[in-house]
VOGU-3710 file (C-alpha; in Angstrom, 3 decimals, decimal comma):
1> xxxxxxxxxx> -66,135/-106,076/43,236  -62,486/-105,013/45,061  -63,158/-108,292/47,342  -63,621/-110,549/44,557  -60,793/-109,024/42,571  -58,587/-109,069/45,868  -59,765/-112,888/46,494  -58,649/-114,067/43,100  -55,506/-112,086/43,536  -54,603/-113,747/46,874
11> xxxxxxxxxx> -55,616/-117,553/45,088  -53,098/-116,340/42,663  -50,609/-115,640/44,802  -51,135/-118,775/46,846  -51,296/-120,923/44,137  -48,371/-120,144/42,420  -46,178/-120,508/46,173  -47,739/-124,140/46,600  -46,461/-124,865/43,157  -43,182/-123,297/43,951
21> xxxxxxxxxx> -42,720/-125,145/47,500  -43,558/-128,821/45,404  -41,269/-127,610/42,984  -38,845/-127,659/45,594  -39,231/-131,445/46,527  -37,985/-132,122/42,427  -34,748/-130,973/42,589  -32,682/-133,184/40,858  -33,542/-134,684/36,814  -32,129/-136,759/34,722
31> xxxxxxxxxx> -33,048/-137,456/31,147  -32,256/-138,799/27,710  -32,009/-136,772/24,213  -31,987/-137,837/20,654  -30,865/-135,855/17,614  -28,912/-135,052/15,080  -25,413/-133,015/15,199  -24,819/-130,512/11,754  -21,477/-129,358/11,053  -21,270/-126,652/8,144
41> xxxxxxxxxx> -19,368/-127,638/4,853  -15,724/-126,270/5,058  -13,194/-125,607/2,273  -9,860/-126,341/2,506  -6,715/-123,902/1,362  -5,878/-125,674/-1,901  -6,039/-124,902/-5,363  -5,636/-128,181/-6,737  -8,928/-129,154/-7,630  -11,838/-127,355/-8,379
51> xxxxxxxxxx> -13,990/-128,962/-5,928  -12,115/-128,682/-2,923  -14,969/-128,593/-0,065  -15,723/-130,950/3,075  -19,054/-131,595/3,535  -20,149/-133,334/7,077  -23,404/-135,677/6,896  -25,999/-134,682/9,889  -24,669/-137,802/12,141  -27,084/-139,596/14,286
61> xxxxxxxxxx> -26,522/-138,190/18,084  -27,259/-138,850/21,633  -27,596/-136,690/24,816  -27,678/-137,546/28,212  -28,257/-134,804/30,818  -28,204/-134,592/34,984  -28,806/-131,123/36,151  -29,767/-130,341/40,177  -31,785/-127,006/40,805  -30,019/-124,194/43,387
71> xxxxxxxxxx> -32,671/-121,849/43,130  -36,794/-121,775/42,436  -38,790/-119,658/42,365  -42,139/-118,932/40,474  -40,961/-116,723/37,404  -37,024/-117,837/37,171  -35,207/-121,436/38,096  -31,133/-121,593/38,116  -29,828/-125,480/37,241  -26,163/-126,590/37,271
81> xxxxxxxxxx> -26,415/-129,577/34,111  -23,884/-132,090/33,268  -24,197/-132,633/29,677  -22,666/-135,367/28,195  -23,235/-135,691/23,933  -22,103/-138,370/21,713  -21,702/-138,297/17,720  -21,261/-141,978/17,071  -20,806/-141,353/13,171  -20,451/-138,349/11,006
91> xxxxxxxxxx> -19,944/-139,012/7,687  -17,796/-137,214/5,228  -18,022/-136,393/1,781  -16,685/-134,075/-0,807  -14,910/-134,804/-5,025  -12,994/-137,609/-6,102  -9,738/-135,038/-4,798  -11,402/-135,090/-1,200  -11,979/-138,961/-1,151  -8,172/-139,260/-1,597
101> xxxxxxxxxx> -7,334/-137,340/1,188  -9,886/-136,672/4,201  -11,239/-139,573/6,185  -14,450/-141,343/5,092  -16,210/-140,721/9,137  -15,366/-139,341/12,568  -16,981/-139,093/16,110  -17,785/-136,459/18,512  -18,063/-136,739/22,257  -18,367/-133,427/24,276
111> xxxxxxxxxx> -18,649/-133,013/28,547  -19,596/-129,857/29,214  -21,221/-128,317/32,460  -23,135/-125,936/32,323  -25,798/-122,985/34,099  -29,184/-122,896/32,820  -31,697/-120,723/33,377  -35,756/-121,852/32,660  -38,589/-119,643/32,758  -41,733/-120,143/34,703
121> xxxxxxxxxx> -40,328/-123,267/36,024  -43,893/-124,054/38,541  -45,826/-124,369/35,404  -46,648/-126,920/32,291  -44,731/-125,279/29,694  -41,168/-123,561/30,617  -38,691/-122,653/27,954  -35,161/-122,141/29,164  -31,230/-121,032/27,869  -28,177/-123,047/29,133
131> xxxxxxxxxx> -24,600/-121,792/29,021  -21,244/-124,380/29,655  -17,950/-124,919/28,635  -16,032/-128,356/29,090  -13,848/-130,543/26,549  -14,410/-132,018/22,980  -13,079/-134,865/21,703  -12,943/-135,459/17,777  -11,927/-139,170/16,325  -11,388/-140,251/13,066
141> xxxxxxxxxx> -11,557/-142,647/10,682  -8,125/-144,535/10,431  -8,725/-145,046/6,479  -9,416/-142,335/3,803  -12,814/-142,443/1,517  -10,694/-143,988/-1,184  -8,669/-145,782/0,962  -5,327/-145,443/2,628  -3,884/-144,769/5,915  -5,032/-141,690/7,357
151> xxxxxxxxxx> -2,605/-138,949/9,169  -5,111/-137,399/11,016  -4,592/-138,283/14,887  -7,922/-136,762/16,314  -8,589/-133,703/18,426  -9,528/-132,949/21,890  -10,138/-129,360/22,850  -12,061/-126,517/24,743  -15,792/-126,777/24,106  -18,014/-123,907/24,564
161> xxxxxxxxxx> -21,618/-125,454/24,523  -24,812/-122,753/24,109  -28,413/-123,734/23,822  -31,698/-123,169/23,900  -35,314/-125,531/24,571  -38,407/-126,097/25,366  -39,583/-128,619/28,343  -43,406/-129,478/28,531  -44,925/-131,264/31,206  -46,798/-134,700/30,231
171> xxxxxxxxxx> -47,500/-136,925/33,110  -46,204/-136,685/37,072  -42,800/-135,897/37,024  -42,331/-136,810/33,066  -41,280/-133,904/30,734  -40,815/-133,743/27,355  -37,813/-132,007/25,843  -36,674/-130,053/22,517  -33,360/-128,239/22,403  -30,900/-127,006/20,112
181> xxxxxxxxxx> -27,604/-126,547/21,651  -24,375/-125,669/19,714  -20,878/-127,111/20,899  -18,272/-125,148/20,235  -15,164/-126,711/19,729  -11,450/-127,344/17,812  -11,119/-128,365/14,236  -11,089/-132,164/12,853  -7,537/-132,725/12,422  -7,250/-132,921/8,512
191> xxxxxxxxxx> -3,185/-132,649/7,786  -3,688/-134,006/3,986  -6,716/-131,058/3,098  -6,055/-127,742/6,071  -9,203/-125,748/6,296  -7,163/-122,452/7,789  -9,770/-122,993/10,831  -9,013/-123,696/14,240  -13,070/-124,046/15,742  -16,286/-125,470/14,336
201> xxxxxxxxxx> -19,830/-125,017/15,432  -21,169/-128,270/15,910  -25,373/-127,897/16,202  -27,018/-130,726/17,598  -30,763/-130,511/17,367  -32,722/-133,037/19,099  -35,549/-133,690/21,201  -36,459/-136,153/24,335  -37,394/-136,936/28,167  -36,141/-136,085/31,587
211> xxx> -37,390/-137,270/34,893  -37,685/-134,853/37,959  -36,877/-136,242/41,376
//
């Protein structure tokens, strides 16, 4: 009974190295997300109107991701990722007060490297946390909801990104992908309705594929 206990231990043990050493070969991937960014409604330091808040749609957002593995092993993995995320169009909304004087959209595009660290990389199934910091860039709308020019010039600041996922092995070197990452970053620049802020979370939530190479 020992032996055969011993045996399966050693299989073990030898299994989970050959996994580990082919890991090794995919060092590099490179993959694709798609998602959606939330920014929480914000209101703004005037008593003019009653309804004085700034609500953000959930814009429509893309990912795309290179990260290169430094270390593997079969419990732990350490990646450096480039992370590159793009909010084509984030709508705004808010009273007829707002409409006269925040713009009717703006983008987001964030860079920011980053460490992460996945969990029982060898296997099907490894969830992981990722921690960056790069730039954010914020552009608006030139026109107001109700029309008009609008002040605002855009930002571009520090960007702190966090996150957490989930990657799943589906075919060869094909994994699939859910994350929720939150950028960090500097305020919309809203000179006609101030929001006494000077960061935002922005949350994108999104899901996709990477291949390993």
């Amino acid at each position: 009974m020992l032996g055969k206990r011993l045996g399966i231990a050693v299989l073990t043990v030898v299994t989970m190295l050959a996994a580990s050493a082919f890991a090794q070969d995919e060092k590099n991937e490179i993959g694709g997300i798609l998602g959606r960014t939330f920014i929480s409604n914000q209101g703004i330091k005037s008593g003019l109107a009653s309804n004085t808040v700034i609500a953000f749609g959930n814009g429509l957002s893309v990912e795309g991701e290179y990260a290169r593995r430094f270390i593997v092993t079969p419990v732990y993995a350490i990646s450096a990722e480039a992370l590159v995320m793009y909010n084509r169009d984030e709508d705004i909304n808010g009273g007829a007060y707002l409409a006269a004087v925040v713009p009717n959209h703006l983008s987001e595009l964030f860079v920011t490297p980053a460490a992460r660290v996945n969990l029982f990389p060898t296997t099907a199934v490894s969830p992981w946390v990722s921690l960056g910091a790069g730039f954010g860039h914020i552009s608006e709308s030139s026109h107001l909801i109700y029309g008009g020019t609008n002040p605002g010039k855009g930002t571009t600041s520090v960007a702190i990104q966090g996150g957490i996922g989930l990657d799943v092995k589906v075919w060869k070197r094909l994994s699939i992908r859910g994350e929720v990452r939150d950028f960090w970053s500097g305020e919309p620049d809203f000179p006609l309705a101030p929001t006494g802020k000077t960061r935002q979370h922005n949350y994108f939530v999104g899901a996709g594929a990477f291949w390993r190479f």
